[in-house]
C-alpha positions in Angstrom: -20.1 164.0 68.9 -17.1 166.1 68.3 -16.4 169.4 69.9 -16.2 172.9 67.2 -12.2 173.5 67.0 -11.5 176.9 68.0 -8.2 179.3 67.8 -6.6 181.9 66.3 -5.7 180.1 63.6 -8.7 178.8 62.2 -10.6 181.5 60.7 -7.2 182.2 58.5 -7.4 178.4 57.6 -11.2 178.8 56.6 -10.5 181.9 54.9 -8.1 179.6 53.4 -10.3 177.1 51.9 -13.1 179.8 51.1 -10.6 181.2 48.4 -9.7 177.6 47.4 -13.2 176.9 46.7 -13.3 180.1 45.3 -10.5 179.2 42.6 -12.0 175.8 42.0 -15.4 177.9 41.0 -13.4 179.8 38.7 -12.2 176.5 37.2 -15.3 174.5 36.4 -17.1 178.1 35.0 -14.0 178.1 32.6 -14.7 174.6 31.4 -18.1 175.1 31.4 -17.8 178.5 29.1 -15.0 176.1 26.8 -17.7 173.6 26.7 -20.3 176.1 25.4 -17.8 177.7 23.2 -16.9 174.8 21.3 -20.8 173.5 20.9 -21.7 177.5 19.9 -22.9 178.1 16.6 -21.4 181.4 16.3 -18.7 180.3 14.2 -14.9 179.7 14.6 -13.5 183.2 15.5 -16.3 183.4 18.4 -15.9 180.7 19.9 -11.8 180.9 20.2 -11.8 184.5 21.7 -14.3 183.4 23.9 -12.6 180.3 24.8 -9.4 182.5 25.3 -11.1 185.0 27.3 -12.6 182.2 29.9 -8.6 180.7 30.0 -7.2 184.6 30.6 -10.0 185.0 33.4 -9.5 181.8 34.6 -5.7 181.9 34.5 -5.9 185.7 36.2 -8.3 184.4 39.2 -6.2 181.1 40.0 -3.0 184.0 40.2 -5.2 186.0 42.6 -6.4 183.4 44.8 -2.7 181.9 45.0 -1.6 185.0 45.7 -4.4 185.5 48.7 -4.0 182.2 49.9 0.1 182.7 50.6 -0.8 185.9 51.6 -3.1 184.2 54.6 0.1 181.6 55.7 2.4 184.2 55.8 -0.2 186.1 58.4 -1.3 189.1 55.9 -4.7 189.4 57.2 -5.6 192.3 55.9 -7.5 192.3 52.5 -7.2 195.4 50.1 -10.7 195.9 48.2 -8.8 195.2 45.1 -8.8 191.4 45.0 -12.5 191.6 46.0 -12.7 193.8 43.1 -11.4 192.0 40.5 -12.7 188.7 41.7 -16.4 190.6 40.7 -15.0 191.8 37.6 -13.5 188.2 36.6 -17.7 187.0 37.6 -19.0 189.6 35.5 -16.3 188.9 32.7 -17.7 184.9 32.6 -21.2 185.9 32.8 -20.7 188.4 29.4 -18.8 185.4 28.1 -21.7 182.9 28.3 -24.3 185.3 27.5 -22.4 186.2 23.7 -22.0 182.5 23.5 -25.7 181.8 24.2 -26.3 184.7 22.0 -24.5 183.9 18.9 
């Protein structure tokens, strides 16, 4: 059985990973949302601004989570209450997405 690691490193490492798996979220709900806009029968125009939308979110929360993640090697701890902030509004941004999609 293997011992728990422990340091001061490792919650910045798991903190690390959380926003990794945080970006790879962001990634699958964007090809999920292109997958739904190119099946949606809400015509042409809908489906491309929503397919653009999900890229420009998904492009914009891979930025931030870079960002973040460099942020922890370099030993900037410290998290402003925007990135939080914008991660929710990215999240609320996919979830208006899907429902117009569903929608139309």
């Amino acid at each position: 059985m293997t011992q728990p690691v422990h340091g001061p490193g490792v919650p910045i490492i798991r903190t690390g990973l959380a926003w990794r798996r945080t970006a790879l979220s962001f990634a699958t709900v964007t090809l999920l949302a292109l997958r739904l806009a190119l099946t949606s029968d809400g015509g042409v125009p809908v489906a491309v601004a929503c397919a653009l939308a999900a890229l420009a979110a998904c492009t914009t929360a891979l930025v931030v989570v870079r960002r973040r993640v460099a942020d922890l090697q370099h030993g900037r701890t410290s998290l402003n209450g925007h990135t939080l902030l914008l991660c929710a509004i990215l999240a609320l941004g996919y979830a208006l997405i899907g429902a117009v999609l569903m929608i139309l």
